[in-house]
N, C-alpha and C positions, 0 to 999 in steps of 0.2 A: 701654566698647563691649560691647555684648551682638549674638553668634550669635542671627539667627530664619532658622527653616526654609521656606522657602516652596515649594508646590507651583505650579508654573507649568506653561505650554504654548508649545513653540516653535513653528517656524514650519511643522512636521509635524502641528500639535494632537496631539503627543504630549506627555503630561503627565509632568515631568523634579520633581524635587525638589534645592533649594541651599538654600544657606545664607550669607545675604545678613548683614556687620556693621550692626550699625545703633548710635545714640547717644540713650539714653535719659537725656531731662534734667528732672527734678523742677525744679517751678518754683515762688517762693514764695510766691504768692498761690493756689497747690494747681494742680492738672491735671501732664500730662507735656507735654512737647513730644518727636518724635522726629526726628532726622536719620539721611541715606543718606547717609554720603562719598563712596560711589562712583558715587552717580545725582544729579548735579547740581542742587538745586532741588526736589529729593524730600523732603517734611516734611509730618510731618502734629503732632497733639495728641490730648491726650484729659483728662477727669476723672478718670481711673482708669490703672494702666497694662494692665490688659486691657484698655480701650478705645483707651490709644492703641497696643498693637500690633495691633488687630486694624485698626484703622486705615490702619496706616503698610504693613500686609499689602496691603491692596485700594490704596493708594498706587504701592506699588513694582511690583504688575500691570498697574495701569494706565499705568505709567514705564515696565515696558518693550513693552507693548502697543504704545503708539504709537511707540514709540524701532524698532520692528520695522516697524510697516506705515510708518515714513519710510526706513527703508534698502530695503525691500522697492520703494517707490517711483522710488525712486533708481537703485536698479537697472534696472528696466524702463526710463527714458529714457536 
């Protein structure tokens, strides 16, 4: 398991910084693949592992982007 930091924005667009575990796994025909335990279905890859965390970065924004505008929905009805 590897700590990445990511810069986000909650539901104030104020811009907050965490630090999300994530599962970087070498794979044998080359590239990474990454996983979020704690965001269901959150995965990305890459050729490199700069690429796939820069990846699994814009992944996990956009995990919780919409994981935010469906409770935000929810709410209002």
């Amino acid at each position: 398991m590897v700590e990445l930091k990511t810069n986000l924005n909650n539901s104030s667009n104020e811009n907050i910084s965490s630090k999300i575990l994530i599962e970087l796994i070498s794979q044998k025909e080359g590239g990474y693949t990454v996983l979020v335990p704690d965001l269901p279905g959150c995965i990305s890859e890459g050729d490199t592992k700069e690429e796939a965390l820069k990846k699994i970065a814009e992944a996990i924004d956009l995990y919780l982007k919409v994981n935010n505008e469906q409770i935000n929905t929810k709410q209002k009805n």
